[in-house]
N, C-alpha and C positions, 0 to 999 in steps of 0.2 A: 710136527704136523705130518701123516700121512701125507703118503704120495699122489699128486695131483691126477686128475683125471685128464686122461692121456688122447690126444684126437688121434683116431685112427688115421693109417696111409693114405693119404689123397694119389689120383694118380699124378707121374712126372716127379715119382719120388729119385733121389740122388744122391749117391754117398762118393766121398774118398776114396780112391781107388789104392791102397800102400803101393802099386805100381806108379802111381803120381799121377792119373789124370781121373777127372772130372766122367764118373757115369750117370746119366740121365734114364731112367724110363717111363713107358707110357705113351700113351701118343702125345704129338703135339710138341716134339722135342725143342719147338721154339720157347714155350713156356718153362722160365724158369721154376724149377723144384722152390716148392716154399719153406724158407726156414724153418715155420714149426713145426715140419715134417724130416727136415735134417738135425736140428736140434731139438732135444730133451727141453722141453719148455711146456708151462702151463698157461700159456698167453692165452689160447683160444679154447681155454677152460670156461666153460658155460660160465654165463655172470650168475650170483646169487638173487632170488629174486622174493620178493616180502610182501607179499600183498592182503598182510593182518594185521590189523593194529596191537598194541601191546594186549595179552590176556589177563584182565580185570573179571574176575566173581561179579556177578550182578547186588550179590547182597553183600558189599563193605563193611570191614570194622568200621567202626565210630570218629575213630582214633585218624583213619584215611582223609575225615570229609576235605578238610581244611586243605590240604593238601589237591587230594581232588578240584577243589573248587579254585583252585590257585590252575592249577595245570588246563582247568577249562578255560582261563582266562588268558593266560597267558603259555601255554601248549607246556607240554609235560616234561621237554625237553629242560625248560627253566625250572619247574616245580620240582626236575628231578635232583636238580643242582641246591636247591636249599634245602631238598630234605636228606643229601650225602654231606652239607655243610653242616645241618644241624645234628646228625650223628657223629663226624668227624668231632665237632665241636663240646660235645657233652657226654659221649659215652668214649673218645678214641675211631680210632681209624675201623680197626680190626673188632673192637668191642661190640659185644650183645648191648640193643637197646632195652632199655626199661618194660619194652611193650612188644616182643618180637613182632607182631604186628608191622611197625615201621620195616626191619627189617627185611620185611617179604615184599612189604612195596617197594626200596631200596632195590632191591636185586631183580623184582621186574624191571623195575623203570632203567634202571644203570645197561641191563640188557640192551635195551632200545637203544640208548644214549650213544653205546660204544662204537668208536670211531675206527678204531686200530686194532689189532691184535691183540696189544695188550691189557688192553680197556676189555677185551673178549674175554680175556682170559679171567679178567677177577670178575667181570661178572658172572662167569659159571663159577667159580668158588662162592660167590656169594650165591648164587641158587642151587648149589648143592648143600649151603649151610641151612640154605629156606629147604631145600625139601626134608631135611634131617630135624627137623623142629616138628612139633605138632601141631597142626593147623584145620582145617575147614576142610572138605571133602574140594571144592573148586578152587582155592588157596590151594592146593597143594596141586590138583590140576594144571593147573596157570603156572605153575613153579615148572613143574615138567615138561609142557610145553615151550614154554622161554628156554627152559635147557634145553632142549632137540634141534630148536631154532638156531639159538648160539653154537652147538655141535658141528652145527650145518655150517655155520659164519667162517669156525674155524678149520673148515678141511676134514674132522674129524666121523668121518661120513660111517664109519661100523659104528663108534659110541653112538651116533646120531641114530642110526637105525635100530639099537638096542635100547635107546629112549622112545623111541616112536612106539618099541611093542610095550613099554610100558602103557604109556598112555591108551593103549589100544584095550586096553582088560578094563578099563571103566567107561571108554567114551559114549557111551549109549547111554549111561545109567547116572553121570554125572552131573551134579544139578548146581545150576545156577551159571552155565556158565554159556551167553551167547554164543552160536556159531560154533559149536565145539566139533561137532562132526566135520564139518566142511574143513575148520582149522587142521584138526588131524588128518584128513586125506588129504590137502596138500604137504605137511610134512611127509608122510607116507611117502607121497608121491617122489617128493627131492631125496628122501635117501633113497629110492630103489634109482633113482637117476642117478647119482653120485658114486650110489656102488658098485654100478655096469649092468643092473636089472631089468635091460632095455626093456624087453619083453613086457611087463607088470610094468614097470614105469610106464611104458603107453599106454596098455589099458584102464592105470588111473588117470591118467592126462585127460584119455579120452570122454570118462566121466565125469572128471570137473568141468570139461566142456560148460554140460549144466548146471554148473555151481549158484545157485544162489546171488553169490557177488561177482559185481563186473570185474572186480580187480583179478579175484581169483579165476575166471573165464580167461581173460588178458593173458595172465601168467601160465594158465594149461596150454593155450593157444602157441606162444611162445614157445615153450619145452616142446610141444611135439613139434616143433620146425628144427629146436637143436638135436633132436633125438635122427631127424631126418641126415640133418648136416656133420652131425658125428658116423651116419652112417658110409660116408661119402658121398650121398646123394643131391645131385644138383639140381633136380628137377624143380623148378617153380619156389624154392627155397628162398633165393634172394627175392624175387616176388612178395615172397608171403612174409619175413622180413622187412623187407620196406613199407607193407600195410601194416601190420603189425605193430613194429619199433615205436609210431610216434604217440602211443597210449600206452610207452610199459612204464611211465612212470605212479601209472595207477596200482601198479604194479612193485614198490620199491627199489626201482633201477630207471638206468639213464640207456638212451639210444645211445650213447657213443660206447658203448659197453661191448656191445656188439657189430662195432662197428668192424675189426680185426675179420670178425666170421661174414662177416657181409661181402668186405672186399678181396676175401680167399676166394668168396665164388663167384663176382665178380672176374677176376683173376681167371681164372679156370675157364670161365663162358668168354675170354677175351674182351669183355667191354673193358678196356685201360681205361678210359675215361670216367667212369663208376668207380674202378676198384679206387685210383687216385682220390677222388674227392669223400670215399672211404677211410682212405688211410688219414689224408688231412685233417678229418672228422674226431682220428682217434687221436692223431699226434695235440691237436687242440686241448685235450683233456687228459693227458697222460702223464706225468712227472717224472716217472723214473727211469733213467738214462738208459740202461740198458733194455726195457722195453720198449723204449724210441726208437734204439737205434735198429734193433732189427725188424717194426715200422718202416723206417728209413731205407732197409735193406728191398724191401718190400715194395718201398715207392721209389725206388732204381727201376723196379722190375716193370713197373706201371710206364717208368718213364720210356724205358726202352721199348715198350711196345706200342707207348706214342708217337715213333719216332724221332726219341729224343736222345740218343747215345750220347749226346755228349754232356748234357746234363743227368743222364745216368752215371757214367764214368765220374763226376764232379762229386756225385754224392756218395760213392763210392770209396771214393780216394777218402776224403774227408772221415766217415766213417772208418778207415783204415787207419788212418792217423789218429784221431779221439782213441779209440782203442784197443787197437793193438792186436796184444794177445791173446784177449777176452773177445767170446762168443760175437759182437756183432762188428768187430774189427777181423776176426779171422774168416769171417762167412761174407763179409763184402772183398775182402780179397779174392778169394774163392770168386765170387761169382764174377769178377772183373776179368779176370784168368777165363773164363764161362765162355763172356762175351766178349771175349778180343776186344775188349777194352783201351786196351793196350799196348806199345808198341815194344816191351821188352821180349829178348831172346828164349827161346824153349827151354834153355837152362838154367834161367831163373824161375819162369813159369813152374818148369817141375819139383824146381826146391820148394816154392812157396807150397803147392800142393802136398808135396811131401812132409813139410811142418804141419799143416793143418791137419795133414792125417793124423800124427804123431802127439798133438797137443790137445790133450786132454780138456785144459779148459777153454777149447774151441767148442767143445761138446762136438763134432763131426765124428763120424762113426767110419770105421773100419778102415 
């Protein structure tokens, strides 16, 4: 996967000193430097956001109805699972169906389905095998599309943008396929987002504004608030965020997505009380350990600024112990050191600073 799209410096940025102590800057030097500004992380990587249904041709093979009529009945999510069983089942996993046809709906609908990575990954093998087949003019449309989408899913943000101009040489002229125009300027719009195209990514933002679909409004709506917040700008951002957030599921995302980016400016504007119920927001829905913990590291810093040192220090420690020598065990040490946390001597304090400069996979810089 490419390299994740990187938040710029907020201010109260802080690195390692290989002298051994802790520099802070910016104003405000009470405010803890936020991890994912000392650490290499893609936390507060824009969420992805979906607000089109799968792309379906309006005039269907024959061969679709059955299936269709199943997925109206029962959402496409199931319909797409008996028609991957009954390929699986008659022609092989990897095998061409009798009727490529199947196939192309296969590799739409698996699209949609995919849950993980790796579910990502074969369904753009399967719609690079649908677009290499000969099909329909909007068939093969919709194939392209799903690809630029999926592009998008996985990080792959130049292939994503060098899909999007494909689709760009017919989208005016291609027939049968609802919503094509709108569909493609928001892809548009997410890879010039994704590939640091601020500039043009907001000017289409600004035009989906009047999109046609409320989803797709919601979702432009949305970007240009992250476009704002990746710039470091805190103006009226988390405002416009909290209006926002509880309609992006129209959207294909969840408010606690962005909950991480909520409570940085939160954070920032000092409401400790905000950013906390923030971070709780995100830890509620988050699973992976190491994305918790520097959460965790985060909501020390909320704690602290609620007046709560000594349940800052608790979750700190703890954090330290869980682990270790990994990223949110090295950076709550660090920050314990920060805030005299602590009642150990200078020469411990400076060893510990001094490992974390030295230890690479603390991710701490310099």
């Amino acid at each position: 996967m490419s390299e994740g799209r990187q938040r710029p410096a907020r201010r109260g940025r802080c690195v390692v000193a290989l002298a051994g102590v802790l520099v802070c800057g910016g104003a405000g030097a009470e405010l803890r430097p936020s991890p994912y500004d000392v650490l290499a992380t893609r936390a507060l990587q824009a969420p992805f956001l979906d607000p089109h249904p799968v792309c379906l041709p309006e005039a269907t093979p024959p061969v679709w109805q059955p299936l269709l009529s199943l997925s109206a009945k029962h959402g496409f999510g199931a319909a797409s699972r008996v028609l991957e069983a009954r390929l699986h089942r008659e022609y092989g996993e990897y095998s061409a169906a009798d009727d490529p046809a199947l196939d192309d709906l296969n590799a739409l609908w698996l699209a949609r389905r995919a849950e993980s990575r790796r579910e990502d990954l074969r369904a753009l093998e399967l719609l690079e095998a649908a677009a290499a087949r000969e099909a329909d003019a909007a068939t093969r449309w919709c194939v392209g599309a799903e690809k630029a989408r999926t592009l998008l899913r996985l990080g792959r943000w130049p292939e994503a943008k060098a899909a999007v101009r494909r689709l760009e040489r017919n989208v005016d002229s291609v027939p049968g396929v609802t919503g094509a125009a709108e569909r493609f300027a928001f892809l548009r719009a997410e890879a010039l987002y994704y590939t640091r195209d601020e500039f043009e990514a907001r000017q289409a933002y600004v035009g989906l504004r009047r999109a046609e679909g409320e989803a797709t409004r919601t979702a432009a709506a949305i970007r240009l608030v992250d476009l704002r917040f990746d710039a470091g700008l805190s103006d009226r951002v988390r405002a416009d965020y909290t209006a926002l957030l509880p309609g992006v599921e129209r959207a294909g995302a969840h408010p606690a997505q962005w909950a991480l980016r909520v409570a940085e400016v939160a954070l920032e504007e000092k409401d400790w009380a905000d950013a906390h119920a923030w971070l709780e927001r995100y830890l509620r829905s988050e699973e992976d350990p190491a994305a918790r913990g520097l959460a965790r590291v985060r909501l020390a810093d909320a704690e602290y600024g609620l007046g709560r040192p000594r349940v800052a220090a608790s979750e700190l420690r703890s954090l330290d112990r869980r682990f270790g020598a990994r990223a949110p065990g090295v950076l709550a040490r660090v920050r314990r050191i920060d805030m005299a946390l602590g009642d150990e001597p200078l020469s411990w304090r400076r060893a510990r600073l001094a490992e974390a400069a030295r230890n690479p996979a603390g991710g701490l810089s310099e």
